[in-house]
N, C-alpha and C positions, 0 to 999 in steps of 0.2 A: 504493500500500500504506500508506503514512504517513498518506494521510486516513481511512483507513479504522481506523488503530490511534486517530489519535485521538477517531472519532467513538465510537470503545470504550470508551475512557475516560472520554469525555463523559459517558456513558451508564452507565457504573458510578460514577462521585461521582454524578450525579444518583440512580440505584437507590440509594448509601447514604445522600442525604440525606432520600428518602422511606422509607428503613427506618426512620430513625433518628427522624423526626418522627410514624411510625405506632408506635411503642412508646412514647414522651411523647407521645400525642395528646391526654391530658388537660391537659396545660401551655398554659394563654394563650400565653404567651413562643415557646414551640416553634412551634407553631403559629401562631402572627401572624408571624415568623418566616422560616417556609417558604413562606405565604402571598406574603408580600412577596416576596421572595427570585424563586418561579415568577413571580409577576407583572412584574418590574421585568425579568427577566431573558424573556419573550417578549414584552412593551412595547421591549428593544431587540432582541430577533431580527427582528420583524415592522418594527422600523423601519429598520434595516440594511440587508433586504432589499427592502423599498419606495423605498429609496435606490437602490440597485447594483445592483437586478434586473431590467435592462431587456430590453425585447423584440427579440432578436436577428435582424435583417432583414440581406437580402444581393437587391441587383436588378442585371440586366446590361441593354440594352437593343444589340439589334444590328441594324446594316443589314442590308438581304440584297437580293442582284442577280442579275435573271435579262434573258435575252437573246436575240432570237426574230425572226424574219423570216415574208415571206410565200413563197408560196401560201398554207401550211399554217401558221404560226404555229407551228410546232417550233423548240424552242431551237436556236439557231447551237452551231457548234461549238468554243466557248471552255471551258475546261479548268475546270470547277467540281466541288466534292466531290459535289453532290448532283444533277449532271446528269442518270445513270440514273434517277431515281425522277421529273425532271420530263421527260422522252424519254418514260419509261413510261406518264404519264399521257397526254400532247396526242396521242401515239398514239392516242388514243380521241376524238378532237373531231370529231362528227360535220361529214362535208362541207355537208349541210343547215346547220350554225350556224354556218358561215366569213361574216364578213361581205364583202357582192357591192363590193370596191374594189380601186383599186388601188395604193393609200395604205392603209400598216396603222393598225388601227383601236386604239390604244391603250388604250381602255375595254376593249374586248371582249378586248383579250392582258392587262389587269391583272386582271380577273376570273377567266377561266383559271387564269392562273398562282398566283391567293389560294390557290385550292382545290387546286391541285396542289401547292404548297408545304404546307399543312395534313397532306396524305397524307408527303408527303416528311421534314418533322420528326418524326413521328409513328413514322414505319416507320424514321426514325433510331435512335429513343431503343428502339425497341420491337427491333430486332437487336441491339444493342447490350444490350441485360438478356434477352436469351433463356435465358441458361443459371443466372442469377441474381441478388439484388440487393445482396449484403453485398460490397462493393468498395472497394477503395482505390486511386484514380486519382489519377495526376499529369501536369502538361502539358509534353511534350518537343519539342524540336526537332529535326526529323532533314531528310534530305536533300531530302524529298519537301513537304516545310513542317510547320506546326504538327500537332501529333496528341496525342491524350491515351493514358497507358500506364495499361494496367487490371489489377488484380490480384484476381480473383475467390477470396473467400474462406470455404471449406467452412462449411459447419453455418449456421443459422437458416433457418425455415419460410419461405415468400412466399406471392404471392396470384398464382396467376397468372390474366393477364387475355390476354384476343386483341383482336388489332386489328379483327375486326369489331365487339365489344364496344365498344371505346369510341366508334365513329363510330355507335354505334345511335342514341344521343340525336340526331342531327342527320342532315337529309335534306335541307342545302341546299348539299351537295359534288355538282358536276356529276362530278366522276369517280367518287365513290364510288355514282352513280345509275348509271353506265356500267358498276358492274361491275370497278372497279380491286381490290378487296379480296378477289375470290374466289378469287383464284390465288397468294396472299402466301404463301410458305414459311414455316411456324415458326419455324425456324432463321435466318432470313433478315428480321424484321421479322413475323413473322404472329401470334407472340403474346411477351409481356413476362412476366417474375417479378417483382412489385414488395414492396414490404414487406405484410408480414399483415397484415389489414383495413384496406387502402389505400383510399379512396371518390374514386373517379373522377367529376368532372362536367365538362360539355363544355355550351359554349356557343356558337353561331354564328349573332349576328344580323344582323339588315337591315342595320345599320347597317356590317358589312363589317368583325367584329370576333371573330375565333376564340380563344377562351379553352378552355384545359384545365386542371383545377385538379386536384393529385394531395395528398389531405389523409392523412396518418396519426396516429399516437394523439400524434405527437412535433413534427409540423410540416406547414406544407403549402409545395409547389411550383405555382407559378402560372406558363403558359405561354402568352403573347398573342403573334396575329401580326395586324397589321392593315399593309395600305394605304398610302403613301406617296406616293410621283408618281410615274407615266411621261411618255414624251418619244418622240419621232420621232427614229431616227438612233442612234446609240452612244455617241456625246459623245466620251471621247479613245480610246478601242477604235476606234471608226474613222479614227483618226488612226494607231495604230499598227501593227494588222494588214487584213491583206486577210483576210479571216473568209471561210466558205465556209457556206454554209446542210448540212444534209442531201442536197439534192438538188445538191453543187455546186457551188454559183453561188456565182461571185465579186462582194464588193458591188458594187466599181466608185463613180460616183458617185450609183448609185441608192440616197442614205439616207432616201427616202420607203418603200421598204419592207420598212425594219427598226423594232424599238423596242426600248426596255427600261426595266424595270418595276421600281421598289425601294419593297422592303416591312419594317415594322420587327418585331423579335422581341425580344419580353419575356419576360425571367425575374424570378421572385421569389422569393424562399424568406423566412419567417417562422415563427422556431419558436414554440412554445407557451410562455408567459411562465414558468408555475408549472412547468416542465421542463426548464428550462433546464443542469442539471444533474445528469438522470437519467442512472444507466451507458449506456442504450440513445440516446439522443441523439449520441452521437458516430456512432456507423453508420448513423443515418437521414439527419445532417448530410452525410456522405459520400456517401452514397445521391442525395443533391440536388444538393450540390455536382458529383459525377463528370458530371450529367443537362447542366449550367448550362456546363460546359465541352465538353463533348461540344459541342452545341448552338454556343458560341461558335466551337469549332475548326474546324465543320463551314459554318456558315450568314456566317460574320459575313465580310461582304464587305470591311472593313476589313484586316481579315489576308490575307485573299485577294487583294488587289489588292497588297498589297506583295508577295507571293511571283510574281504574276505581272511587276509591276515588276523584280525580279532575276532570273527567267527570263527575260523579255526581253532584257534586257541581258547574258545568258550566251549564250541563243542566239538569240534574235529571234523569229521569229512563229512557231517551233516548238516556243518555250519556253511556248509559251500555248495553243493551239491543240491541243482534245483528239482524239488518235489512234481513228479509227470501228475 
C-alpha cells in the first residue's frame, strides 16, 4: 500500500510541476527549467534501472533413477513417486521390440524409459494444475518424505491445455505412438489450467533431448530431460535389497539381467526483464516456482535415495520395496 501512496505523490508534484510550467510557458526560465529538470530526472531513472534491473533466473537440474529387469524390461519393484506412470507405459513395449538376449540391453531400456519419463513429468505437472493455476505452494516434510502443500486460489482466467495437445508437436514418443494418451483422465493428468495465453512448445530431437518451454506474457519455464548413463546390475540396491521383478523373481546373483538408467531434469525459469515488477508477476513466479518443486519433490532421485536410506534403516527391505 505504501508504494503505491507514494507513487501518488510522485505523480501529483510531477502533475503540479507540469501545470505550473504550462501556465508560464512563455518564460525561457520556466521552461529551460522543467526541460532540465524531466531530463536529468529520466537520465537517472533509466540509469538506476539499467543498474539494479536485472534478469531474474532460477535453474534446478535433477537426477532421476529408474530401475528394470528382464524378460520384459518392466520396472523392478523399488518404491518410487512416479513408478505408476512408468509401469503404465512399458506395459505397452511391444514383445516384437524386446531385444533377443539374455543380458539386458541397456540402450534399448534407456530409450524406453527417455520417453516414458517425458509422458511421466508431463502427466505430473499436468494433475497436478487440473483444477487451476493461481497457487501458493510450499515444500513440507511429512512422514511419507518430501511433498509440496498447494493452496489453490479462486479467481483469474487460464488457458486450458490437454495433454494430447502438447505431445502433438512430437511423434518421436514410442509410447505416445502406442496409444499411452488416449485413456488419461482429466482429473488425473489428461488436461492442465495454465496461465492465459500460455505458448506451449515442445521439442524432441535426435539428439535425445526433450525440451518443453511454457512462455507467458511474465516469464517462461523451461523443462529438459535428457540422457545420462546406464549400467548393468543396480550398483548399491543390489547390495541392499533382494528386489523382486513383476513376475517375482528374486535377483539372486543374476545382475546380468537387471539395469538402471539415470536421466537429468532441467528447470528454468526467467522472467521478462522490463516486468520484473509488474503486480501480476508475483502469481506467474509462483505459478513456476510450485511446477520446479513439484518436479524436484517428485523426480529428483537425490531426495529419494535419502528417504529410502532411512527407510531402510527403520525397517529394511520393506522400507523400500513398493507394495503391488
Amino acid at each position: 500500500m505504501w508504494k503505491v501512496i507514494l507513487i501518488a505523490i510522485s505523480v501529483f508534484l510531477i502533475l503540479g510541476v507540469i501545470t505550473y510550467s504550462w501556465y508560464n510557458r512563455d518564460s525561457d526560465r520556466v521552461a529551460l527549467t522543467l526541460i532540465t529538470a524531466m531530463t536529468l530526472g529520466a537520465l537517472g531513472f533509466i540509469t538506476k534501472e539499467s543498474i539494479s534491473n536485472k534478469e531474474e533466473k532460477y535453474s534446478k537440474v535433477m537426477p532421476v533413477a529408474v530401475f528394470y529387469g528382464l524378460p520384459d524390461y518392466r520396472p523392478l519393484n523399488i518404491e518410487l513417486p512416479y513408478s505408476h506412470e512408468l509401469a503404465a507405459c512399458t506395459q505397452n513395449i511391444q514383445p516384437t521390440d524386446l531385444p533377443n538376449s539374455n543380458k539386458i540391453d541397456i540402450n534399448f531400456a534407456s530409450e524406453k524409459y527417455f520417453d516414458a519419463l517425458q509422458y511421466a513429468v508431463i502427466k505430473t505437472i499436468f494433475a497436478r494444475f487440473s483444477q487451476g493455476w493461481n497457487v501458493k505452494a510450499r515444500r513440507i516434510r511429512t512422514p511419507n518424505g518430501n511433498q509440496v502443500s498447494w493452496q489453490f486460489i479462486e479467481g483469474g482466467k487460464g488457458k486450458e491445455v490437454t495433454i494430447q495437445e502438447l505431445f502433438w508437436h512430437t511423434s518421436d514418443n514410442y509410447f505416445v505412438n502406442q496409444g499411452i494418451l488416449n485413456d488419461v483422465p482429466g482429473p488425473f493428468g489428461g488436461k492442465a489450467i495454465f496461465p492465459p495465453k500460455t505458448r506451449i512448445e515442445v521439442k524432441n530431437s535426435s539428439s535425445h533431448t526433450f525440451v518443453v518451454t511454457l512462455t507467458t506474457d511474465y516469464l517462461s519455464l523451461e523443462i529438459k530431460l535428457t540422457p545420462s548413463s546406464s549400467s548393468i546390475g543396480l550398483g548399491e540396491y543390489s547390495r541392499l535389497l533382494k528386489i523382486r521383478s513383476q513376475q517375482d523373481r528374486t535377483i539372486g546373483s543374476r545382475s546380468g539381467e537387471y539395469g538402471h538408467s539415470v536421466f537429468l531434469l532441467e528447470a528454468e525459469i526467467k522472467q521478462k526483464l522490463l516486468l520484473n515488477g509488474h503486480p501480476e508477476m508475483k502469481k506467474h513466479r509462483e505459478w513456476a516456482d510450485s511446477i520446479v518443486d513439484l518436479l524436484d519433490t517428485t523426480f529428483n532421485f537425490e531426495l529419494i535415495r535419502e528417504d529410502h536410506m532411512r527407510a531402510f534403516q527403520l525397517y529394511g527391505e520393506a522400507g523400500i520395496l513398493r507394495i503391488a
